[in-house]
N, C-alpha and C positions, 0 to 999 in steps of 0.2 A: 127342295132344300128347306123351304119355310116350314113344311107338315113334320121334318125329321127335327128342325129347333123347335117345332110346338111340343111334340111325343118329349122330344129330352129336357124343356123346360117343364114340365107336366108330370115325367119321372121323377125328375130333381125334387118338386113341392111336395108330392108324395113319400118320397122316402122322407126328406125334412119333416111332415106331418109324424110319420112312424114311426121315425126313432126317436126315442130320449137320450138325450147325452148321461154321460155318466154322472155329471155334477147333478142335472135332475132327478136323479132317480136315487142318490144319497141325499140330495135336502129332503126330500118328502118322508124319510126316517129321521130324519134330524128333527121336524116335527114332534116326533114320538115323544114322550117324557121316559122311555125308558134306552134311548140311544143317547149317547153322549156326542157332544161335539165342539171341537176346540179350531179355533183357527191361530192359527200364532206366528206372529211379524215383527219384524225389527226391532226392536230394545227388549223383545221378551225372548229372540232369540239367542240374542246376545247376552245374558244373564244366564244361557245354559255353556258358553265357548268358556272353556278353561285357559286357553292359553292365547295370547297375541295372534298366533299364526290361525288358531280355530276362530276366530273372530275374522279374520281377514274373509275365511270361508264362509262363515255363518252369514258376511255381508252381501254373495251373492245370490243368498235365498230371500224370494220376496214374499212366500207364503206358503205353510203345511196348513191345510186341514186336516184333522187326524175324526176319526167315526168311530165308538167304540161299541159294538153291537153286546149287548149280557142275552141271559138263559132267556129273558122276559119277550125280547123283540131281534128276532132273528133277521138276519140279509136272507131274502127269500131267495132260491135256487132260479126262478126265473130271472128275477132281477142280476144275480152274480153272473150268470150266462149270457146276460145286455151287455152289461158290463164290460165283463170279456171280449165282445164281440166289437163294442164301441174300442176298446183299446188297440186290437186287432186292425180296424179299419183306418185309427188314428196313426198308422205306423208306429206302437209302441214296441220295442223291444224285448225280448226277457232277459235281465242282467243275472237272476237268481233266483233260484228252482230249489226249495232246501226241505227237506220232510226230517223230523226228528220225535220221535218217542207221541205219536197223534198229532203233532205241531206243523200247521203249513207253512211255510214265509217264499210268496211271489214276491219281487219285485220289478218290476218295470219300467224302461228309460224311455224319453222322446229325445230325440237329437237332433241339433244341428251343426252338421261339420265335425268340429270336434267336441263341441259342447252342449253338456247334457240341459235341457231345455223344462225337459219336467220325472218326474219319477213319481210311480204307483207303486205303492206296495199295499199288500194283502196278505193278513195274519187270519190262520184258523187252527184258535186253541182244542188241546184235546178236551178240555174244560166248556167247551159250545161258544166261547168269546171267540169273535169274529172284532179285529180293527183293519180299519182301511185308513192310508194316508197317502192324499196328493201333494207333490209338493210344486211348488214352481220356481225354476232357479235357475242360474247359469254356470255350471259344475264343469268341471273335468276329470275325468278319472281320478288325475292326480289329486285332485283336490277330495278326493273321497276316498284317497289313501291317507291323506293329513291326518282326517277325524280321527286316525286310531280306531275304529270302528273293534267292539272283540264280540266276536263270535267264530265257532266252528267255522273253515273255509273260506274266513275273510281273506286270506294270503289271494283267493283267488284273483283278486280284485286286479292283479299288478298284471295279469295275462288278459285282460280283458281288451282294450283298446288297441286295435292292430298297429296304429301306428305310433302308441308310447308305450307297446308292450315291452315289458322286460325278459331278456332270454334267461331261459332257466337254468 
């Protein structure tokens, strides 16, 4: 029993050594002078909420980092595949899968229970602009049917959550 807890504390420090989380492996571009990066919280998000009710929502966002990669300093293919893989292992969700005219848009849910906990998303312009934004909040579907969100196949949004889905 001792030599199986030695080998799996032993795995554990090693993989902890190997992997980079995903927040490290975007500061180390953040670095760069030609990646942008913006964190934005409370009274700067509140100054984007149009209306009472989007404010109620915007209050249970506590932070987006947003990353804007240009032509200059690209998200390297290895790193986008850590990436991935850290979200993968993080039990992130895929909420939205969308390719339009060269344009990628992933985005990505953490949950807990019924509420959304955190979201990734991942833009890759046909243009070589690559943006990444984490956010960290306490969301519900419904509340990210409030936003008015407009884009192609936002409608989808209202079949999403099995247990506030709406029948079609």
């Amino acid at each position: 029993m001792r030599k199986f807890l030695t080998i799996l504390l032993l795995t554990g420090v090693c993989f902890t050594i190997n992997a980079q989380s995903t927040q490290s492996i975007l500061e180390k571009y953040a670095e760069s002078e030609e990646v942008s990066k913006m964190t934005l919280t409370g009274d700067v998000l509140r100054m984007f909420a149009q209306e009472y009710e989007q404010r109620e929502i915007i209050d249970k966002v506590k932070k987006i980092d947003v990353y804007i990669f240009g032509d200059e300093q690209k998200l390297k293919d290895s790193d986008l595949s850590l990436i991935k893989a850290n979200l993968k292992n993080d039990n992130y969700e895929e909420l939205i899968n969308l390719r339009d005219e060269g344009n990628k848009v992933k985005v990505l849910v953490k949950e807990r229970g019924d509420t959304i906990k955190r979201l990734f998303m991942l833009f890759e312009g046909s243009d070589s602009q690559t943006v990444v934004a984490e956010m960290k909040c306490s969301l519900t579907y419904d509340d990210l049917q409030k936003l008015q969100l407009e884009f192609d196949g936002v409608d989808g949004l209202k079949y999403i959550n099995g247990k506030n889905a709406k029948k079609m």
